[in-house]
C-alpha positions as CSV (number, residue, x, y, z in Angstrom):
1,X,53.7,101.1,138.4
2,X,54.0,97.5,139.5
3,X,57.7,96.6,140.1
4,X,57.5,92.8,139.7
5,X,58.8,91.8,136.5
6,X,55.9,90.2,133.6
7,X,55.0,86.9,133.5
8,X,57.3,86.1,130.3
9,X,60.1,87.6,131.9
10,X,59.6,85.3,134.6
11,X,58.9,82.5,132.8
12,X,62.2,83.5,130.5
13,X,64.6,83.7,133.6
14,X,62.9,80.6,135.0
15,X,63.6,78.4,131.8
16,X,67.0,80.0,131.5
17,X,67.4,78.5,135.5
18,X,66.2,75.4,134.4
19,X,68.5,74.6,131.6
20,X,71.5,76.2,133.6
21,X,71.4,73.4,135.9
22,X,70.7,71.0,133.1
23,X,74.1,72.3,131.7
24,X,76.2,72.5,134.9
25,X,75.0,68.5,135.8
26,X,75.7,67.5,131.8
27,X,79.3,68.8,132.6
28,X,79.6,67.2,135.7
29,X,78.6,63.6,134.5
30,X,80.7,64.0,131.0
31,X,83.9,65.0,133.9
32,X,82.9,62.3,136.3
33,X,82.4,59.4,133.2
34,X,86.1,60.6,131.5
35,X,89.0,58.8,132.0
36,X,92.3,60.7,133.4
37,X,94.0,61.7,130.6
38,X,96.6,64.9,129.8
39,X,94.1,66.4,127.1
40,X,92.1,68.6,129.9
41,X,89.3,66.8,129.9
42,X,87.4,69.8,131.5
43,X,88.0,71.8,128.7
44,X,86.4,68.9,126.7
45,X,83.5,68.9,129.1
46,X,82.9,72.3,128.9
47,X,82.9,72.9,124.9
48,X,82.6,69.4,123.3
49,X,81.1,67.0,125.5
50,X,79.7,64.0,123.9
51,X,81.4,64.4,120.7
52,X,83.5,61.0,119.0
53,X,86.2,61.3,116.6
54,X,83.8,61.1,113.5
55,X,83.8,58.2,111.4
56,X,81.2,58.6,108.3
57,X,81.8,61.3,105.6
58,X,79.8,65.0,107.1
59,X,77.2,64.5,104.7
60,X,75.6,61.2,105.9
61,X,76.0,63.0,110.2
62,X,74.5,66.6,109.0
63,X,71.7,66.2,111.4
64,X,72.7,63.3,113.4
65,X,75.8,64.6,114.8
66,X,75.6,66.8,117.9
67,X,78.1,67.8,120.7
68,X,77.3,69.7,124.1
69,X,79.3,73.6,124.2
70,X,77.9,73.8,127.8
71,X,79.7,77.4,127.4
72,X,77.8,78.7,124.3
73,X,74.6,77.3,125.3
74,X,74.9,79.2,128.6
75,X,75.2,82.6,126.9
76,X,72.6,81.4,124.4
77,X,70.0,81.1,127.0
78,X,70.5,84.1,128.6
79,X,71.0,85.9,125.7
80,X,67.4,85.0,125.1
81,X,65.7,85.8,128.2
82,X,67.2,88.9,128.6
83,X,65.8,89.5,125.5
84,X,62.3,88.2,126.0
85,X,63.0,90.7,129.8
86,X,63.6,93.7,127.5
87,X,60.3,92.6,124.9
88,X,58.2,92.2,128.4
89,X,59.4,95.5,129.8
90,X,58.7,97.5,126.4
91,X,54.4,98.0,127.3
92,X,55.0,98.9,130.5
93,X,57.5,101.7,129.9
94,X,56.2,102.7,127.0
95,X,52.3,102.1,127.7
96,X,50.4,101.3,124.4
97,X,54.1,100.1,122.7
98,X,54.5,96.8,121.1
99,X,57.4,95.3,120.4
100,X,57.2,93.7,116.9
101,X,57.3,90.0,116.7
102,X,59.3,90.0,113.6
103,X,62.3,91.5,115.7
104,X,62.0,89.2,118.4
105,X,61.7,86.5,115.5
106,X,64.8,87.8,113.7
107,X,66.7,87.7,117.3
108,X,65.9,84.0,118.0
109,X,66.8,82.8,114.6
110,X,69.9,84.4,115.4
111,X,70.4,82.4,118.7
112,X,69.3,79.2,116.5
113,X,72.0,79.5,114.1
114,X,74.6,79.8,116.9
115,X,73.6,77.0,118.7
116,X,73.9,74.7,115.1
117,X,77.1,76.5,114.7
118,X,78.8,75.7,118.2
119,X,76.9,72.1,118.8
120,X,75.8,70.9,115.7
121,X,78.0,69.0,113.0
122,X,79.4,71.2,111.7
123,X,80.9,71.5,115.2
124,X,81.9,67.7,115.5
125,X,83.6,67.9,112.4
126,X,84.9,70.9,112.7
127,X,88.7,70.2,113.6
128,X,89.2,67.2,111.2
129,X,87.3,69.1,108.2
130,X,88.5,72.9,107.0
131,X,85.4,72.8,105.1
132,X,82.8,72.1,108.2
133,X,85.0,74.8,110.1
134,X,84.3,77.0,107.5
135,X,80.7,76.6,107.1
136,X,80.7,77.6,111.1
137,X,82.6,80.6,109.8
138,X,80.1,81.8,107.8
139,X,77.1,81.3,110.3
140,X,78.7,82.5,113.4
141,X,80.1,85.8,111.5
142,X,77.5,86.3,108.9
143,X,74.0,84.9,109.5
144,X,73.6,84.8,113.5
145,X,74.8,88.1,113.2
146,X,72.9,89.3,110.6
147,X,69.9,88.1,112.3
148,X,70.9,88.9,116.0
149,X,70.9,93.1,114.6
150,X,68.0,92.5,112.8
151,X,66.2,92.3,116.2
152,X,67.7,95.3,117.2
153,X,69.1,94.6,121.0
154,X,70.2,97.6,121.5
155,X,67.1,99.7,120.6
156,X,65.2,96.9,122.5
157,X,67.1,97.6,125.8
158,X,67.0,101.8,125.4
159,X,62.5,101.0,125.1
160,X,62.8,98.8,128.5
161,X,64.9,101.2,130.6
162,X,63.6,103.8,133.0
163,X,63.1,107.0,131.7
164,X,66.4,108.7,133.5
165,X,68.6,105.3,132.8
166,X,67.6,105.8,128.7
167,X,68.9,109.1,128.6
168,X,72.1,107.9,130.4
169,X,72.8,105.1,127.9
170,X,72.5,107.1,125.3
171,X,74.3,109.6,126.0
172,X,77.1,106.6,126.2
173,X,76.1,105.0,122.5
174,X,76.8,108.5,120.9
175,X,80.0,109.1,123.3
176,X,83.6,108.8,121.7
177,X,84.3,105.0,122.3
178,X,80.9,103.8,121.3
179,X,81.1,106.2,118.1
180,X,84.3,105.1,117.0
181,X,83.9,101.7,117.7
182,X,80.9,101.5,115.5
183,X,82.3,104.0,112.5
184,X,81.9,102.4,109.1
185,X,85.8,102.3,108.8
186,X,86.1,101.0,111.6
187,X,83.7,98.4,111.1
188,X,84.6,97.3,107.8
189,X,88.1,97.5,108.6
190,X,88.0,94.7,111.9
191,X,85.6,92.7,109.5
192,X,88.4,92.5,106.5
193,X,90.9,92.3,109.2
194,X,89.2,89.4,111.0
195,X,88.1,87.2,107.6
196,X,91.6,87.6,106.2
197,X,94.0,87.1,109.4
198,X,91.9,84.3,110.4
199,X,92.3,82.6,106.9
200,X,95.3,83.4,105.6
201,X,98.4,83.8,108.0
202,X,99.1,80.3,110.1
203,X,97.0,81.5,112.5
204,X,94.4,78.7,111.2
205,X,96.8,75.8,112.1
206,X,96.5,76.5,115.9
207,X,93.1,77.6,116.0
208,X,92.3,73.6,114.5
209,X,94.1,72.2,116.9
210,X,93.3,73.4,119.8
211,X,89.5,73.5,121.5
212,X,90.6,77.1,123.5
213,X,91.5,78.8,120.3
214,X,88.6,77.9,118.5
215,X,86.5,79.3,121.2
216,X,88.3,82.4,121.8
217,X,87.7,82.6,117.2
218,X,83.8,81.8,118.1
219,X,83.4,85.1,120.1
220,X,85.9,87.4,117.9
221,X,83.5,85.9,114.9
222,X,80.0,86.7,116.7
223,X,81.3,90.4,118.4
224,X,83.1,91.6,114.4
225,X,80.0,90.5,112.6
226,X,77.5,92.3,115.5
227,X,79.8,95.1,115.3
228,X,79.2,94.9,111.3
229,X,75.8,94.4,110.7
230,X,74.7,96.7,113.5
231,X,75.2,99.6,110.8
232,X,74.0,97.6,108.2
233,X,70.8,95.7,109.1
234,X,70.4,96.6,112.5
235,X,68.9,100.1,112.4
236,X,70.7,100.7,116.2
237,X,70.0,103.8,118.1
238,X,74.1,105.0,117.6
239,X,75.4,107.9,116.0
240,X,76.1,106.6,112.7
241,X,72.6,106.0,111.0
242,X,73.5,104.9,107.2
243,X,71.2,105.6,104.0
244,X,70.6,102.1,101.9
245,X,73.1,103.3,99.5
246,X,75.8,103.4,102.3
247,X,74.7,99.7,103.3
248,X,74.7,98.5,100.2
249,X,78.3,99.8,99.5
250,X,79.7,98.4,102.9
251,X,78.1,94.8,101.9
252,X,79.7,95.1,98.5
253,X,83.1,95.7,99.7
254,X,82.4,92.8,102.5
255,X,81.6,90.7,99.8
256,X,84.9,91.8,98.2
257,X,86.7,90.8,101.0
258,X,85.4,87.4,101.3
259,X,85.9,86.5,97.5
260,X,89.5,87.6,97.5
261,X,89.7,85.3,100.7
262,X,88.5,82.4,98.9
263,X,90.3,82.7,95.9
264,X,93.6,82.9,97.7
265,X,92.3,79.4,99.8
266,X,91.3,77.7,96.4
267,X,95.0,78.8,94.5
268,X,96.9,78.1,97.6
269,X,99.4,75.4,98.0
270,X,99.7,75.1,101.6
271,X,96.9,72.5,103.3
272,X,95.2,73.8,106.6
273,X,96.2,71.6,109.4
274,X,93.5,68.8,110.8
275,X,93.4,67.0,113.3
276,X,93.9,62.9,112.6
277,X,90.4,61.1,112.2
278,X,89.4,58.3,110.5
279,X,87.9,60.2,107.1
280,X,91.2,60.2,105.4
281,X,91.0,63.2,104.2
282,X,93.2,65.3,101.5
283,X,94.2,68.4,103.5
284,X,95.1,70.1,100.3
285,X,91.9,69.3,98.4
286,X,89.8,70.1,101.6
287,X,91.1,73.7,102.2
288,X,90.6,74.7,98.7
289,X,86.9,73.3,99.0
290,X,86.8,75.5,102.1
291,X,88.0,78.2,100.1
292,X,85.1,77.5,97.6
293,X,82.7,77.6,100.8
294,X,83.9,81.0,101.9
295,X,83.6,82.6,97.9
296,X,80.1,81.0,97.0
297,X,78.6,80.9,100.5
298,X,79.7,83.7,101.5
299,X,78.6,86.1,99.1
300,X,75.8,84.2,98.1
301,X,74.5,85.2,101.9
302,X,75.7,88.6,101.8
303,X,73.4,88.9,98.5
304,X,70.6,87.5,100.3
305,X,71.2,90.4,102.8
306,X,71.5,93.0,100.1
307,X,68.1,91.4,98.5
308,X,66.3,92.0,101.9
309,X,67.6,95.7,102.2
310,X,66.8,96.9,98.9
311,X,63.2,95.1,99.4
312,X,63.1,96.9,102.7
313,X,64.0,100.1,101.3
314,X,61.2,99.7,98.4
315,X,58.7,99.4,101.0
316,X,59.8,102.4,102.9
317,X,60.2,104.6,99.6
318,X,56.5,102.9,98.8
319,X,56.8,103.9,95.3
320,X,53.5,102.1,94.7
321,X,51.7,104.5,96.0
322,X,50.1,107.1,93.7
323,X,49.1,109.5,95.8
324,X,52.6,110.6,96.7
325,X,55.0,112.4,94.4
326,X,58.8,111.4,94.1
327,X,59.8,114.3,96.4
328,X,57.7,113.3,99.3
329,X,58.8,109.3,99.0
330,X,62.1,111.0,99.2
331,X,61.1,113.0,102.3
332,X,59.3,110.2,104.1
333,X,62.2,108.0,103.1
334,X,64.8,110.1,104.5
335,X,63.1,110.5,107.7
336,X,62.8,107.3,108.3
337,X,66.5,106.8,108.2
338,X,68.0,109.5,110.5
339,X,65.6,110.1,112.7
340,X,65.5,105.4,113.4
341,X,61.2,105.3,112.8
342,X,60.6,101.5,112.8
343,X,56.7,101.8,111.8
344,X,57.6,103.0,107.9
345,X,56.1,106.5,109.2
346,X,54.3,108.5,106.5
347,X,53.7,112.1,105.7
348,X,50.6,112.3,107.8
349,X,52.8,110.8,110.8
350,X,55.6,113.0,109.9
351,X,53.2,115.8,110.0
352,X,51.1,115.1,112.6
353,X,50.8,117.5,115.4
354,X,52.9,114.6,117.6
355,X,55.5,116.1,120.2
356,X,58.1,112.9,119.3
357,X,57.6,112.9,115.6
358,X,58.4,116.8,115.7
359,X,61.4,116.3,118.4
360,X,62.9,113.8,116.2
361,X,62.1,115.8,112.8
362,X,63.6,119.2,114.4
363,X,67.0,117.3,115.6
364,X,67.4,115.9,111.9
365,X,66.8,119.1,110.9
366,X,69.6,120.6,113.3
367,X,71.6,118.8,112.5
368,X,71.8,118.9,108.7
369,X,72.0,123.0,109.7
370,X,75.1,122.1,111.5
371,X,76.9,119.9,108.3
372,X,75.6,123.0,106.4
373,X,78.1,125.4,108.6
């Protein structure tokens, strides 16, 4: 086998080279143009470059407003070409493989959102308006995330590896740190933990007033809602593989949290501190619209989610079909949930004289023997 990397990974890492050096001269001209000041201007350079203390109400700048987070982009861009590496590398390890395009889709959405979230307007606004910070809340730590697990990484990377490298990571996603890190306690508990200490305790103030906290609450946002989702969307190659009712009830106590959040931001009487601008805005009124954002939106996009994986799980069961009986949708169904098949398998796949559909059958099937000891 040929070791030069495919032509899209090429042209991936190429790109990614490209707008690199785009970013690093951006920076340089934003430090070079700014005056000398004590507000670290290279911090400004780095995450907000080219943003103005906003004049006209969010509304009227939705699409017109844009910074430059030279600092998220970067990751952004090679976020995606490593990923368009792993979708290159996927026929070639695995000849006659195919990564789908709706994963790859799914991913790239993902990066989309992020990009809105950390340059759009919501960004520019995002320190003199609770309620723009909050709508970057809910994208960076509900929808990129949602839709960066959707296109399954992780399984991505294990189909690109060498043979003897698959088999090592592996054995690391089912080790102790990996397992416990991605536990549905565990999970749900740094989500709650991350929604409410981020909202409610005075934590807030400094994260508004100061560019390095917000970018430190950017990444904690992105890595809790990967580290979320990954169990419930993401259909991951780790040791915890959830049945839809499972999913369902970790999205429904999610949801929980996020409504208790926002009632407690709509009741409260203390106003979230902003920085001074020239919206004259009511800090009071403003948090408890943010508070409004985080019950409606939020839940409204973790029903969304619920919507897709209970239309998902439909399709799997295919209770349409009338040549299967209820007791063989249940068997297909429940295949395709422990043992991570991607392709909706069906009996005849399940049965097939196949030497990986009857690995993967005989491990579930060893492991329920275990449970039943």
């Amino acid at each position: 086998m040929s070791s030069r990397l495919p032509r899209l990974a090429l042209a991936a890492w190429s790109l990614a080279a490209v707008l690199v050096a785009a970013l690093v001269a951006a920076v340089w001209h934003f430090l070079a143009a700014a005056p000398d000041s004590r507000d670290m201007p290279a911090m400004h350079a780095l995450t907000r470059a080219g943003a103005t203390n906003p004049t006209r109400p969010l509304t009227s700048a939705l699409l017109s407003a844009w910074q430059l987070d030279a600092v998220a982009v970067a990751v952004l861009v090679l976020a995606g070409a490593a990923y368009l590496t792993g979708v290159a590398l996927v026929p070639l390890r695995s000849p006659g493989v195919v990564w789908p395009v709706r994963r790859t889709l799914a991913f790239f959405g993902g990066l989309a959102v992020g990009a809105f979230a950390t340059n759009g307007s919501i960004a520019v606004y995002d320190q003199v308006l609770f309620t723009a910070h909050m709508a970057g809340h809910l994208a960076l730590v509900m929808v990129a995330p949602a839709l960066l697990m959707w296109g399954r990484p992780i399984g991505l990377a294990l189909a690109a590896s060498p043979e003897e490298r698959r088999a090592r990571w592996e054995r690391r996603l089912r080790g102790p740190v990996v397992s416990v890190l991605s536990a549905p306690p565990v999970a749900l508990a740094s989500y709650a933990a991350v929604i409410v200490g981020s909202h409610l305790t005075g934590l807030m103030d400094t994260i508004m007033r100061n560019g390095w906290a917000g970018q430190v609450e950017h990444l904690v946002y992105v890595l809790v809602g990967c580290q979320f989702f990954a169990l419930v969307v993401g259909d991951e190659p780790l040791r915890w593989r959830l049945a839809s009712p499972t999913r369902w009830v970790l999205l429904a106590i999610a949801m929980a949290v996020d409504t208790f959040t926002g009632i407690v931001l709509m009741q409260g009487t203390h106003a979230i501190a902003l920085l001074p601008s020239a919206l004259h805005v009511d800090a009071l009124s403003d948090t408890r619209t943010g508070g409004a954002i985080m019950w409606f939106g939020g839940d409204a996009i973790m029903a969304l989610i619920m919507v897709g994986l209970v239309v998902g799980w439909l399709r799997t069961a295919d209770f349409a079909s009338a040549e299967q009986g209820w007791l063989e949708q249940a068997r297909v169904t429940a295949f395709n949930a422990h043992t991570g098949s991607d392709d909706g398998a069906g009996p005849a796949a399940i049965d097939a004289d196949d030497d990986a559909a009857r690995a993967a059958y005989n491990q579930w099937l060893a492991k329920l023997d275990a449970r039943g000891r």
